[in-house]
PDB file of N, CA, C and O in Angstrom, chain B, residues numbered from 101:
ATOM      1  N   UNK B 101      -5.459  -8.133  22.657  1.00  0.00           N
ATOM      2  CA  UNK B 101      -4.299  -8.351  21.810  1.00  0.00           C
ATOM      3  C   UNK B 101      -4.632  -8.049  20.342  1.00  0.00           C
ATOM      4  O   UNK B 101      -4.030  -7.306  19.566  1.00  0.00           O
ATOM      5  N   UNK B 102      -6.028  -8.998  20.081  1.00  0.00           N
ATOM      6  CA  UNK B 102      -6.070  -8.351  18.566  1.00  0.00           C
ATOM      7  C   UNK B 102      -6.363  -6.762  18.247  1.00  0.00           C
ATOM      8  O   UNK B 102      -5.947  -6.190  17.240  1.00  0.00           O
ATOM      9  N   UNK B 103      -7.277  -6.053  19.447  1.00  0.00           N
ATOM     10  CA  UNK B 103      -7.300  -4.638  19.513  1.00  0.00           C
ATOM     11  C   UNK B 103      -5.885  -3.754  19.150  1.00  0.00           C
ATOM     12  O   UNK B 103      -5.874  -2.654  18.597  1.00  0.00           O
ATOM     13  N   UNK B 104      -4.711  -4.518  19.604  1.00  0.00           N
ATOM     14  CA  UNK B 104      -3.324  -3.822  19.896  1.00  0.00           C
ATOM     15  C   UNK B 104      -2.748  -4.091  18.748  1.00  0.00           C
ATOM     16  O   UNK B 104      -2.121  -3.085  18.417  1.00  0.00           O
ATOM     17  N   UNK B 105      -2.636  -4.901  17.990  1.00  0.00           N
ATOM     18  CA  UNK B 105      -2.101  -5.130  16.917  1.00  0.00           C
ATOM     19  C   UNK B 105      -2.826  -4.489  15.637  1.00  0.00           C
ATOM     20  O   UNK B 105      -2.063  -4.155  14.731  1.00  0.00           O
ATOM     21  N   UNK B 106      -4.449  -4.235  15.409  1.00  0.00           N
ATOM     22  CA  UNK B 106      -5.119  -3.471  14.786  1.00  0.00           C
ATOM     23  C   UNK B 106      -4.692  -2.008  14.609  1.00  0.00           C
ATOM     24  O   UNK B 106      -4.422  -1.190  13.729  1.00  0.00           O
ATOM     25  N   UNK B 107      -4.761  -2.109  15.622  1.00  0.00           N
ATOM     26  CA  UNK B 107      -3.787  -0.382  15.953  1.00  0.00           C
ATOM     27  C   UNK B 107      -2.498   0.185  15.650  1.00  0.00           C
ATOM     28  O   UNK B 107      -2.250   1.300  15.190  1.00  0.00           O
ATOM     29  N   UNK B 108      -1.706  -0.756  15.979  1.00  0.00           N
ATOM     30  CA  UNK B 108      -0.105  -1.120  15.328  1.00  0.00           C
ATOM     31  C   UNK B 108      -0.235  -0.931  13.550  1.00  0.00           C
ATOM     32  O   UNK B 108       0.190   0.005  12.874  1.00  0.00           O
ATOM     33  N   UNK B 109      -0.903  -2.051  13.137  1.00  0.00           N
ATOM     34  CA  UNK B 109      -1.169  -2.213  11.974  1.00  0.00           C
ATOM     35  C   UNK B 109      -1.319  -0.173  11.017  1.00  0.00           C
ATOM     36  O   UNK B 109      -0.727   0.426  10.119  1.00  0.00           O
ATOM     37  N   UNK B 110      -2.794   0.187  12.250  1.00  0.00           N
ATOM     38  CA  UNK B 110      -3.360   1.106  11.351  1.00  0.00           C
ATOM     39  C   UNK B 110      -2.857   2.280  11.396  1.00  0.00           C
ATOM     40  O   UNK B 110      -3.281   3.282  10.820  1.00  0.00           O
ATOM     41  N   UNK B 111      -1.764   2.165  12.216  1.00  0.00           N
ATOM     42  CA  UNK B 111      -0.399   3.319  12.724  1.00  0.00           C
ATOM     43  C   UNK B 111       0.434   3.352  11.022  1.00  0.00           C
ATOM     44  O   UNK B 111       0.493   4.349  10.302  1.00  0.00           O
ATOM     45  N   UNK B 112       1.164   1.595  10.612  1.00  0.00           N
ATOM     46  CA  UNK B 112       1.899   1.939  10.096  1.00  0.00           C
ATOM     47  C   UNK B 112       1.574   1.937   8.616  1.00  0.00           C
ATOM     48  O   UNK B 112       2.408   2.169   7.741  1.00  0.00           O
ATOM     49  N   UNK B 113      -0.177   1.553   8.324  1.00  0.00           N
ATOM     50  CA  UNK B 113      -0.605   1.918   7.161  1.00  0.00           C
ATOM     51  C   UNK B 113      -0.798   3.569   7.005  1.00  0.00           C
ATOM     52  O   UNK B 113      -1.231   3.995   5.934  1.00  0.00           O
ATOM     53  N   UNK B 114      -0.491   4.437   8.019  1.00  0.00           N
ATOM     54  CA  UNK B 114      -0.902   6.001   8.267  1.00  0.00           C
ATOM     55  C   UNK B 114       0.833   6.259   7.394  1.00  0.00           C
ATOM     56  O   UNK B 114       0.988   6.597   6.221  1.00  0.00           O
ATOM     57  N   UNK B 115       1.775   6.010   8.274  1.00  0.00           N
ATOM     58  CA  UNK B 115       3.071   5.834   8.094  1.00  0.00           C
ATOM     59  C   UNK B 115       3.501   5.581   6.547  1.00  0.00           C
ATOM     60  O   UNK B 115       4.267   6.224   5.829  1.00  0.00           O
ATOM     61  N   UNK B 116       2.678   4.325   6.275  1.00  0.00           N
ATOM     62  CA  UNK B 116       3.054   3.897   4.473  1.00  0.00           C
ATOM     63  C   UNK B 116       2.596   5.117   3.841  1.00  0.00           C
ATOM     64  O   UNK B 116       3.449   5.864   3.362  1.00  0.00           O
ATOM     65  N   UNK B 117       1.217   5.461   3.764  1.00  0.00           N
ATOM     66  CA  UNK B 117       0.957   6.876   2.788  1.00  0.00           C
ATOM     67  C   UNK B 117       1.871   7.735   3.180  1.00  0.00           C
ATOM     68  O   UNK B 117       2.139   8.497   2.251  1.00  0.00           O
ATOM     69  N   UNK B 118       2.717   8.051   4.526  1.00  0.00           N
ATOM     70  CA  UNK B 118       3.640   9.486   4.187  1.00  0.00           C
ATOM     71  C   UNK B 118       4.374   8.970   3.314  1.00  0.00           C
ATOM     72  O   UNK B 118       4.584   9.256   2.136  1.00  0.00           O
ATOM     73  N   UNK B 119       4.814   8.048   4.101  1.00  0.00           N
ATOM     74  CA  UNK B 119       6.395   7.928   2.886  1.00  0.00           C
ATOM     75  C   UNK B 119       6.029   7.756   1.524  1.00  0.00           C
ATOM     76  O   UNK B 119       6.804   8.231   0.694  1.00  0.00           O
ATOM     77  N   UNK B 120       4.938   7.135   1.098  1.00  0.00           N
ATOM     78  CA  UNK B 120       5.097   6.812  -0.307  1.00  0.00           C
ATOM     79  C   UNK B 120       4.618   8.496  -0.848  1.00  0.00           C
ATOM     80  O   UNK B 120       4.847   8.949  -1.970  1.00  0.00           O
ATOM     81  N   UNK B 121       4.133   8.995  -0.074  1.00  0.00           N
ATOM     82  CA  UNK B 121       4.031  11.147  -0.644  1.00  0.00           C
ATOM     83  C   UNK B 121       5.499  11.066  -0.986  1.00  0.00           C
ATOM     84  O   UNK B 121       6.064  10.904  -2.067  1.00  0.00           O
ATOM     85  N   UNK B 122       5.958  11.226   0.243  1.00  0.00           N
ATOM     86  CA  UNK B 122       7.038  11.799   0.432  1.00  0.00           C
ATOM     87  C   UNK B 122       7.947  11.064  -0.566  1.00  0.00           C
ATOM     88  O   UNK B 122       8.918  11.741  -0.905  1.00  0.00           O
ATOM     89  N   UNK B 123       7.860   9.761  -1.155  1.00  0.00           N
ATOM     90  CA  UNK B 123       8.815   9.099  -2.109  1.00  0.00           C
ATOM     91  C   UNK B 123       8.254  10.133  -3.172  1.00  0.00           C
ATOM     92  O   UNK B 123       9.221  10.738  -3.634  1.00  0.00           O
ATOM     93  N   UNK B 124       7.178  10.531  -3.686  1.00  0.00           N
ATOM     94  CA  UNK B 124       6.680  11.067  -4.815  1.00  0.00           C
ATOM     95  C   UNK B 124       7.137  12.136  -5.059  1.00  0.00           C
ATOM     96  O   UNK B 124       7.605  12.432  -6.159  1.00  0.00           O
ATOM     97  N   UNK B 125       7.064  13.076  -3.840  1.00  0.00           N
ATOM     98  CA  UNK B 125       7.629  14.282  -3.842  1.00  0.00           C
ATOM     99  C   UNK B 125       9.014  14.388  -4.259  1.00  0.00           C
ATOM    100  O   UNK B 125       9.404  15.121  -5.167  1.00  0.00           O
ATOM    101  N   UNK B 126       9.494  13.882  -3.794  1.00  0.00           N
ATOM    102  CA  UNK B 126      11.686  13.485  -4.229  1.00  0.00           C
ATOM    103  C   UNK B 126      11.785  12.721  -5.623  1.00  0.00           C
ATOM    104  O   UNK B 126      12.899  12.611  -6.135  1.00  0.00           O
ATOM    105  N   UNK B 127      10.822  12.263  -6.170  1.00  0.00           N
ATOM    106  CA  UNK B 127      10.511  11.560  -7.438  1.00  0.00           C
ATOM    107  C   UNK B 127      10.671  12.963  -8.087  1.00  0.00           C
ATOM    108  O   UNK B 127      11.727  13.328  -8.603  1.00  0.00           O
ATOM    109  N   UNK B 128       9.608  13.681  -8.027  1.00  0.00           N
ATOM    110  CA  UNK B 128       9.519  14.464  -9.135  1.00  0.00           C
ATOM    111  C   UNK B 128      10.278  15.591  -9.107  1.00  0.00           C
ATOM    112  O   UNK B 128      10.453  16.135 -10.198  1.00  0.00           O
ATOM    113  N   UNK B 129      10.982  16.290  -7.748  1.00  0.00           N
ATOM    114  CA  UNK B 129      12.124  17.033  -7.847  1.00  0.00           C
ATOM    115  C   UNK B 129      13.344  16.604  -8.100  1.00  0.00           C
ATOM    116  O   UNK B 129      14.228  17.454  -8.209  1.00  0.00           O
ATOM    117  N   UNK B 130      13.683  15.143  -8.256  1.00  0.00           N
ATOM    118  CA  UNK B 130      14.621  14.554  -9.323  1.00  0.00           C
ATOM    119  C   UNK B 130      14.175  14.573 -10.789  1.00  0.00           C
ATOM    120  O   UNK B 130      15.036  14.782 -11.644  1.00  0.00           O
ATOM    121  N   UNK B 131      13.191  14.419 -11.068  1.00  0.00           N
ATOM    122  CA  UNK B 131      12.640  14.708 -12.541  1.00  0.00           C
ATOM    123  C   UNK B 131      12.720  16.320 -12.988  1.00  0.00           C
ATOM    124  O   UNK B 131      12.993  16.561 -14.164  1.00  0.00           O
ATOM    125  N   UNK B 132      12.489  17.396 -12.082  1.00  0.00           N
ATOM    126  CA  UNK B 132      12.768  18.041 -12.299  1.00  0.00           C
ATOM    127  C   UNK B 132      13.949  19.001 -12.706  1.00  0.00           C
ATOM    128  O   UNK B 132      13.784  19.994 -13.414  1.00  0.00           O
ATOM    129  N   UNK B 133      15.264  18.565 -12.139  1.00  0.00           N
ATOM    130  CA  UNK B 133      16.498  18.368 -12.279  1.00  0.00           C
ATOM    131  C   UNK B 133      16.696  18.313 -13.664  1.00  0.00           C
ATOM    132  O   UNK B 133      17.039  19.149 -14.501  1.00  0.00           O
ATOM    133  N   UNK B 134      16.303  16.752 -13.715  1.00  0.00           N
ATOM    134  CA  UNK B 134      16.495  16.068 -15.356  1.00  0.00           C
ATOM    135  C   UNK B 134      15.933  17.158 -16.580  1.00  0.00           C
ATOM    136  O   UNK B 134      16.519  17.319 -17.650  1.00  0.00           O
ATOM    137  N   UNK B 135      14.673  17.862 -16.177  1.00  0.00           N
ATOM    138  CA  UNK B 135      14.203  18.303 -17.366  1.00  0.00           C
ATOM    139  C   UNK B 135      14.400  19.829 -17.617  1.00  0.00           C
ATOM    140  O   UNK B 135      14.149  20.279 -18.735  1.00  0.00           O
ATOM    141  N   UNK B 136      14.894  20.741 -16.491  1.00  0.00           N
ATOM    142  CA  UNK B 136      15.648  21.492 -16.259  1.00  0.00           C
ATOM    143  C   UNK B 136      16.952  21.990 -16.937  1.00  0.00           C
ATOM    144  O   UNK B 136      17.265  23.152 -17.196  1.00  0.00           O
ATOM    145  N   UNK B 137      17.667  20.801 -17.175  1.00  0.00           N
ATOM    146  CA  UNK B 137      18.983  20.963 -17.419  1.00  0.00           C
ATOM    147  C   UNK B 137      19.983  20.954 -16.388  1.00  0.00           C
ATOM    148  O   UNK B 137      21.110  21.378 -16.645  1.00  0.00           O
ATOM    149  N   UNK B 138      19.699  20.527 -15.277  1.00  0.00           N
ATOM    150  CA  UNK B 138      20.261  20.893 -14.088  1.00  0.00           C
ATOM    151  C   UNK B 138      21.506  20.335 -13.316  1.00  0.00           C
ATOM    152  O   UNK B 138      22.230  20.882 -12.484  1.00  0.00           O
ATOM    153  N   UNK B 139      21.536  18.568 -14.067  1.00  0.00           N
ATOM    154  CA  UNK B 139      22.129  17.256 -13.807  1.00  0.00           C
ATOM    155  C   UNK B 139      23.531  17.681 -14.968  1.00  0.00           C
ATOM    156  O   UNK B 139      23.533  17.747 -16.198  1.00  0.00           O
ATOM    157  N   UNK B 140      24.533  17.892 -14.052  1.00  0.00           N
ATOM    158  CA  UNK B 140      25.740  17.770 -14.741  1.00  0.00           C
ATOM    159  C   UNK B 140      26.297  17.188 -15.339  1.00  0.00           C
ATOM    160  O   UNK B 140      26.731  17.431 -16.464  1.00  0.00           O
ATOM    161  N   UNK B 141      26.471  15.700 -14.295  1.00  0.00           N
ATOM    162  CA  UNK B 141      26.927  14.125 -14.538  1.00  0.00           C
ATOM    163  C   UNK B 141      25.825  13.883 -14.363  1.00  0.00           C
ATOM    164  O   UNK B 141      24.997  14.508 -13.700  1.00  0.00           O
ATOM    165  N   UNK B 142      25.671  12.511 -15.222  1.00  0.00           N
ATOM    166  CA  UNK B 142      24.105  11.201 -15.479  1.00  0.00           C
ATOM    167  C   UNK B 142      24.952  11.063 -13.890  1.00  0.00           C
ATOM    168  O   UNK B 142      24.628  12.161 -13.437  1.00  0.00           O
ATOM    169  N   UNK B 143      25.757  10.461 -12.860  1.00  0.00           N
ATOM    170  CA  UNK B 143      25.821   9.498 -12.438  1.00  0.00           C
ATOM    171  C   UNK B 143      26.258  10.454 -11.392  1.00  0.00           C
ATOM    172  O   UNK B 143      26.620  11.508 -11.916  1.00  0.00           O
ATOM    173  N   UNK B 144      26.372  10.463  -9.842  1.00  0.00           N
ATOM    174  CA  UNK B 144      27.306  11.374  -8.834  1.00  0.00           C
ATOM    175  C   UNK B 144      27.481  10.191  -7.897  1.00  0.00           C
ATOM    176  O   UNK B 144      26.789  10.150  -6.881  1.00  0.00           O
ATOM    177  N   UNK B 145      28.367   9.210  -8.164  1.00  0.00           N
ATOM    178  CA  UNK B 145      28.612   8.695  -6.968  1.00  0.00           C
ATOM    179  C   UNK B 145      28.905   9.272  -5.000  1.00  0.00           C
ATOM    180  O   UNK B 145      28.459   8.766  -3.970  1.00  0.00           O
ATOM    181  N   UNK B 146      29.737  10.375  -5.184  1.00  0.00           N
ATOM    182  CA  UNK B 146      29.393  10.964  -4.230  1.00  0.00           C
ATOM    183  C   UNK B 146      28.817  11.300  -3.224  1.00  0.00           C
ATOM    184  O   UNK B 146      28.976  11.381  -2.006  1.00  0.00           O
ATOM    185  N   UNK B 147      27.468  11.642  -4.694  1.00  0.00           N
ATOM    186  CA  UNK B 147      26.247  12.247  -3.988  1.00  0.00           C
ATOM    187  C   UNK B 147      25.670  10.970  -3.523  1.00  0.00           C
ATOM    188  O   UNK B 147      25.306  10.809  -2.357  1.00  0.00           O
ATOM    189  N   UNK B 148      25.603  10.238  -4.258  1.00  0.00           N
ATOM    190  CA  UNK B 148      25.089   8.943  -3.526  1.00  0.00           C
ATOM    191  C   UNK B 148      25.348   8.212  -2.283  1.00  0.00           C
ATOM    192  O   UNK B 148      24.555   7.533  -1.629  1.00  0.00           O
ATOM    193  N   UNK B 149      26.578   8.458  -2.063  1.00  0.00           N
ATOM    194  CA  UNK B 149      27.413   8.216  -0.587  1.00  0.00           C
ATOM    195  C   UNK B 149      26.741   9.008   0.358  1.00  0.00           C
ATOM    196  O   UNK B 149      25.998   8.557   1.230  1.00  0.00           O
ATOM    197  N   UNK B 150      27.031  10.299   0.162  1.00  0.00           N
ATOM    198  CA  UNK B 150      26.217  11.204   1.187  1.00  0.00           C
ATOM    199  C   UNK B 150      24.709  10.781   1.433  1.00  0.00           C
ATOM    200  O   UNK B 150      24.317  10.949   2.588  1.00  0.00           O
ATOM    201  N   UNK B 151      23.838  10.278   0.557  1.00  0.00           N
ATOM    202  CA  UNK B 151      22.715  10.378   0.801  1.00  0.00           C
ATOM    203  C   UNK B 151      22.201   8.942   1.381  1.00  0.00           C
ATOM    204  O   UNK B 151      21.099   8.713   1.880  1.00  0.00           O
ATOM    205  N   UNK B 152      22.980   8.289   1.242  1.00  0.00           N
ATOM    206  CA  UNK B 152      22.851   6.820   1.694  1.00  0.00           C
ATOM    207  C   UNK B 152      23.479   7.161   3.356  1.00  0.00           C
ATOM    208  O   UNK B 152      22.687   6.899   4.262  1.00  0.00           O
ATOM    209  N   UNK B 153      24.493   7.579   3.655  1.00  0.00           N
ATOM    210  CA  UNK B 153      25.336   7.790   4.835  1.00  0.00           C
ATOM    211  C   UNK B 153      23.972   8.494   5.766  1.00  0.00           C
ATOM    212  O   UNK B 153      23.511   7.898   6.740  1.00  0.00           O
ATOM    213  N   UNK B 154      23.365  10.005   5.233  1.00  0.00           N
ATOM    214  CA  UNK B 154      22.384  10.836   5.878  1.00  0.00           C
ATOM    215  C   UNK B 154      21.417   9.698   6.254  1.00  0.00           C
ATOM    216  O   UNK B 154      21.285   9.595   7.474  1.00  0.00           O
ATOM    217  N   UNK B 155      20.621   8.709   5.437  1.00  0.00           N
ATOM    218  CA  UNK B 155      19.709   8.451   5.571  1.00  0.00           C
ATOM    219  C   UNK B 155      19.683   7.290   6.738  1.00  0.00           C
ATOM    220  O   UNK B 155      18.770   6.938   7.485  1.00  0.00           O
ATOM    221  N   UNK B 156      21.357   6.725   6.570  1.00  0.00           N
ATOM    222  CA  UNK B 156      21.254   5.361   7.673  1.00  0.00           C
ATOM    223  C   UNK B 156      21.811   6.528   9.044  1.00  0.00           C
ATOM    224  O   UNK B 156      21.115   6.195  10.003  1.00  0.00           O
ATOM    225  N   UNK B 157      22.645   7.581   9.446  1.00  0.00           N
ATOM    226  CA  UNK B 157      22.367   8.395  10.439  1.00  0.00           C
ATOM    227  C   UNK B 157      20.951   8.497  10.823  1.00  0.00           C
ATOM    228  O   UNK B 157      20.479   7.922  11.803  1.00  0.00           O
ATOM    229  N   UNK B 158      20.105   9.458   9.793  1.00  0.00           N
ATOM    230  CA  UNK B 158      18.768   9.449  10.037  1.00  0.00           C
ATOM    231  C   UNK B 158      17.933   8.616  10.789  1.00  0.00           C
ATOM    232  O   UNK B 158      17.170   9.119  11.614  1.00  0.00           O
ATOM    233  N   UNK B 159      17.986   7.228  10.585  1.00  0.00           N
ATOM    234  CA  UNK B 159      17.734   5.728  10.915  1.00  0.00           C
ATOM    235  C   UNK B 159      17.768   5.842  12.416  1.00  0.00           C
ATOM    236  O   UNK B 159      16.809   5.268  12.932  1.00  0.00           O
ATOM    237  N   UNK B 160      18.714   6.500  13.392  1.00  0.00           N
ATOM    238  CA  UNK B 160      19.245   6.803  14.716  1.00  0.00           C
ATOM    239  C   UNK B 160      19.519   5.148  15.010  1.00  0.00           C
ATOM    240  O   UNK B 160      20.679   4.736  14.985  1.00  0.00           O
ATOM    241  N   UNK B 161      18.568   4.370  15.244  1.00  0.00           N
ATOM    242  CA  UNK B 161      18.770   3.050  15.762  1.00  0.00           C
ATOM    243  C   UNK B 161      19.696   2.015  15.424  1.00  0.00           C
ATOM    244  O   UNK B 161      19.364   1.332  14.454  1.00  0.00           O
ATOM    245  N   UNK B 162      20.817   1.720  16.007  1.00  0.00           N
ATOM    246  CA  UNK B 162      21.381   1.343  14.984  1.00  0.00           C
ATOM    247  C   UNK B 162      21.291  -0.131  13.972  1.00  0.00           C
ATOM    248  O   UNK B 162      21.870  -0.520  12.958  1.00  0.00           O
ATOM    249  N   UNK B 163      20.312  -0.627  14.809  1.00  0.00           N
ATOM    250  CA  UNK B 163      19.883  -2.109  14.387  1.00  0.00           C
ATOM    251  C   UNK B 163      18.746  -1.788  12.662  1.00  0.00           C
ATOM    252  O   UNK B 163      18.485  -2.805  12.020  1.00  0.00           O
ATOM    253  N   UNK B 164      18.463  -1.073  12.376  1.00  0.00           N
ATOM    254  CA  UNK B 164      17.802  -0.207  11.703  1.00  0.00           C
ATOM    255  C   UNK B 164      18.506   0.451  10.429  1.00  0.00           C
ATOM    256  O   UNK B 164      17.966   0.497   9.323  1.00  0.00           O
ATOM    257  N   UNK B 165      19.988   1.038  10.763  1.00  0.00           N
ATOM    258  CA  UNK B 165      20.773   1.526   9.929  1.00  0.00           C
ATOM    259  C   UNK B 165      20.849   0.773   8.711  1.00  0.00           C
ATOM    260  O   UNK B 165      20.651   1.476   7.720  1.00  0.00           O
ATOM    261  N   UNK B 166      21.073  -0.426   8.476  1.00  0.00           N
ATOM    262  CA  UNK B 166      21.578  -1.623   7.402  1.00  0.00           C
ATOM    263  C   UNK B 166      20.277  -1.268   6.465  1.00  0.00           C
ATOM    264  O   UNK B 166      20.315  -0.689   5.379  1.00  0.00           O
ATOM    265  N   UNK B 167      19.137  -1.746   7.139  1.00  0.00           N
ATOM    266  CA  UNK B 167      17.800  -2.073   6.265  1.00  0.00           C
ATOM    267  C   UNK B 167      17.634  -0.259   5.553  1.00  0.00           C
ATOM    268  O   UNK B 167      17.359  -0.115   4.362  1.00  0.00           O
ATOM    269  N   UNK B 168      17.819   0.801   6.359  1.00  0.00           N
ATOM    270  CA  UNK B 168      17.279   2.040   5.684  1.00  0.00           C
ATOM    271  C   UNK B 168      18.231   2.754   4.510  1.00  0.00           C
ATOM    272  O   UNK B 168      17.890   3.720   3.827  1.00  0.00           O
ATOM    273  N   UNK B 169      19.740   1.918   4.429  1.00  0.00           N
ATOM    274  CA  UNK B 169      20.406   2.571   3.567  1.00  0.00           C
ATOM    275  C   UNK B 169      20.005   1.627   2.790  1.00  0.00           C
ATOM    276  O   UNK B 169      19.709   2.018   1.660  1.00  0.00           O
ATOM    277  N   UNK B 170      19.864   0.295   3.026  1.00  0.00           N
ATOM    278  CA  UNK B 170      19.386  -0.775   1.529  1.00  0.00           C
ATOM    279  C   UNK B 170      17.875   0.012   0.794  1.00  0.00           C
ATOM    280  O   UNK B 170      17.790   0.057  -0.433  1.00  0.00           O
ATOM    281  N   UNK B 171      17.148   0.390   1.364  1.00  0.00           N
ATOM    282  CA  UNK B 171      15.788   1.015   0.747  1.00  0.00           C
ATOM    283  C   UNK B 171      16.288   2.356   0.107  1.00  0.00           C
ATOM    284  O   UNK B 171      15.565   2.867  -0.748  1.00  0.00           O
ATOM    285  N   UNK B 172      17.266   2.865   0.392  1.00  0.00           N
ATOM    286  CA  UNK B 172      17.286   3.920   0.273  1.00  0.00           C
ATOM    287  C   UNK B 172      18.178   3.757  -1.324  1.00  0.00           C
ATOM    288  O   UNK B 172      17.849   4.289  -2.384  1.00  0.00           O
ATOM    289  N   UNK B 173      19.246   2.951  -1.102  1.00  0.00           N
ATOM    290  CA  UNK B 173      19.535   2.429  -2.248  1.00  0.00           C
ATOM    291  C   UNK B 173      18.777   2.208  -3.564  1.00  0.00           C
ATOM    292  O   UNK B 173      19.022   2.663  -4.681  1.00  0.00           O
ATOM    293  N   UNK B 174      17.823   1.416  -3.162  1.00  0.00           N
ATOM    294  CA  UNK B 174      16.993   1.297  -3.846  1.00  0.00           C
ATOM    295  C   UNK B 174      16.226   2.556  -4.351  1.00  0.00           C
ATOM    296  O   UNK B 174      16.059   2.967  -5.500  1.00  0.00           O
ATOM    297  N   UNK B 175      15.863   2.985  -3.300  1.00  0.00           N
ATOM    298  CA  UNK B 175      14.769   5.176  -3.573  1.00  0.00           C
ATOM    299  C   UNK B 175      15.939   5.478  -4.959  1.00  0.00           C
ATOM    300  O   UNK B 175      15.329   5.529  -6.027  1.00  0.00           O
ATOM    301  N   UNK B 176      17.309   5.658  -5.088  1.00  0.00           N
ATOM    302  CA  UNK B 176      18.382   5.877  -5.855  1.00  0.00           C
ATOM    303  C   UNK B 176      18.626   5.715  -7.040  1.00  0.00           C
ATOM    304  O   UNK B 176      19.144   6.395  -7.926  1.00  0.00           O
ATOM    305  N   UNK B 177      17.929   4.126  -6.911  1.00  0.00           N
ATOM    306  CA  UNK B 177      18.021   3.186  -8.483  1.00  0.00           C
ATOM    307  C   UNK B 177      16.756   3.460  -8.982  1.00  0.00           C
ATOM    308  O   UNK B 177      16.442   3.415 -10.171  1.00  0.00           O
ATOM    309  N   UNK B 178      15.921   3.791  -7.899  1.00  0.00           N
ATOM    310  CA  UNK B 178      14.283   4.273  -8.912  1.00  0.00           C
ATOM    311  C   UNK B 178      14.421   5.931  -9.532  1.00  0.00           C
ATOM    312  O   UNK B 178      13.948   6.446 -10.545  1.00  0.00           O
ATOM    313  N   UNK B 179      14.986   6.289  -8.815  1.00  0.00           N
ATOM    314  CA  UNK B 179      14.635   7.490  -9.297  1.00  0.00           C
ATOM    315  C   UNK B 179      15.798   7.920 -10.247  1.00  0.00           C
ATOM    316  O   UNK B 179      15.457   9.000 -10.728  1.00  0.00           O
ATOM    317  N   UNK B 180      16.915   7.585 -10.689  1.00  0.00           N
ATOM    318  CA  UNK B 180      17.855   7.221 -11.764  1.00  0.00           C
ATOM    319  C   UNK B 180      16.981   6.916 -13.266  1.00  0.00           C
ATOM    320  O   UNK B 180      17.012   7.614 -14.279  1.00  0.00           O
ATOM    321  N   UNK B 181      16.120   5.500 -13.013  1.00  0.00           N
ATOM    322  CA  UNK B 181      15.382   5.365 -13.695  1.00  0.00           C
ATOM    323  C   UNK B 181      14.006   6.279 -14.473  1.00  0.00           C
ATOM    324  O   UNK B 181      13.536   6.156 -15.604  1.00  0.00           O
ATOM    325  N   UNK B 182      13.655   7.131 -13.434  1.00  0.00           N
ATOM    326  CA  UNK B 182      12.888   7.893 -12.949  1.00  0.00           C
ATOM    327  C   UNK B 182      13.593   9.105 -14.324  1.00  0.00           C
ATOM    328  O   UNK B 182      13.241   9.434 -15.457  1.00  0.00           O
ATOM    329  N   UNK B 183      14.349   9.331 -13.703  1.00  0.00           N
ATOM    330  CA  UNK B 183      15.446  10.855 -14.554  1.00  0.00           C
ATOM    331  C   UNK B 183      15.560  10.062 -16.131  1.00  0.00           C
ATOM    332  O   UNK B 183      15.519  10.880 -17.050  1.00  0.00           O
ATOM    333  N   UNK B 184      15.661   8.988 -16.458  1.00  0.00           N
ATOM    334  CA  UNK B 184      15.504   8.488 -17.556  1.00  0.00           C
ATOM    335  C   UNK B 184      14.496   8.959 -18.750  1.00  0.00           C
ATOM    336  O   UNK B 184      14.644   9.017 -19.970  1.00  0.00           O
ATOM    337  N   UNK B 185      13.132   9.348 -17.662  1.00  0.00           N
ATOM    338  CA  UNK B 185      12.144   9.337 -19.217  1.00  0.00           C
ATOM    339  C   UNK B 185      12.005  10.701 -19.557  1.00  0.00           C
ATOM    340  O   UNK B 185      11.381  11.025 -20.568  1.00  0.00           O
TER     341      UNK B 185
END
C-alpha cells in the first residue's frame, strides 16, 4: 500500500512540473501579446468565456468540470496581472 501510493504520489509530482511548464509557457505568450502591441481591449470578457468553457469541456469528467474552470479562472487573473508589468 505504501509502495502504491509512493507511486501515485510520484506520478502526480511528474504531472505538477508539466503543468506548471506549461502554465509558464501561456504566461509568457500572454506577455507577449502585451508587449507586442497586440491586446486591443485590457479586458475580453468573451474571450474569457470561451476559455473557461474549452477548459471545463477539456476536463471530460464531469465531476472534475467545476474545480478545472475555477483554476483556470484563476490561470486568467494571473496572467491579467502578468500583462500588467
Amino acid at each position: 500500500m505504501a509502495d502504491r501510493l509512493l507511486e501515485l504520489r510520484k506520478k502526480i509530482d511528474g504531472l505538477d512540473a508539466r503543468v506548471a511548464g506549461l502554465l509558464a509557457r501561456r504566461f509568457k505568450l500572454a506577455r507577449a501579446i502585451t508587449r507586442e502591441g497586440l491586446k486591443k481591449k485590457p479586458v475580453d470578457p468573451a474571450r474569457e468565456k470561451r476559455v473557461l468553457a474549452n477548459a471545463a469541456a477539456a476536463a471530460g469528467d464531469k465531476a472534475f468540470r467545476e474545480a478545472v474552470r475555477a483554476i483556470f479562472s484563476e490561470v486568467i487573473r494571473q496572467t491579467k496581472k502578468i500583462q500588467k508589468c
